[in-house]
C-alpha positions, 0 to 999 in steps of 0.5 A: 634268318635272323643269327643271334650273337651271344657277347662273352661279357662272363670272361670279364666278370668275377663270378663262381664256377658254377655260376659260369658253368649255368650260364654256359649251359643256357647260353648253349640251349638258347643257341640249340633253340635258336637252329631249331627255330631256323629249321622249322622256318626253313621247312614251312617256307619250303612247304609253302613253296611246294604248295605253289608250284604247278604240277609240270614244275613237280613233275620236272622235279619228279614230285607229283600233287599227291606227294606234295599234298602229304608233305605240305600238310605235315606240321613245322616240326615234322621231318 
């Protein structure tokens, strides 16, 4: 996963304070947006590989083809 790092280059400018408290508020959705992206990728590449598995790999897991089934067709956003 790609980390996105956020330079506090506003430490070092002259600007209001609520312009500095703006910046701060997107700084912290980008970075909120960010994990939520890193999720999403995490659950479609853990589907993926469910998917892939055979039914004695699930079975050792304690999954079976149905419960997969259910879980690989859920959205990227679903839980």
């Amino acid at each position: 996963m790609t980390t996105l790092k956020m330079h506090n280059i506003l430490d070092n400018l002259a600007i209001s304070e609520g312009t500095y408290s703006l910046v701060r508020r997107i700084e912290e959705a980008l970075k909120e947006a960010s994990l939520t992206i890193g999720t999403w990728a995490s659950r479609s590449k853990d589907r993926r590989q469910l998917a892939e598995m055979s039914d004695r790999m699930l079975t050792d897991i304690g999954l079976n083809r149905v419960d997969i089934e259910i879980e690989i067709n859920k959205y990227f956003w679903q839980k």
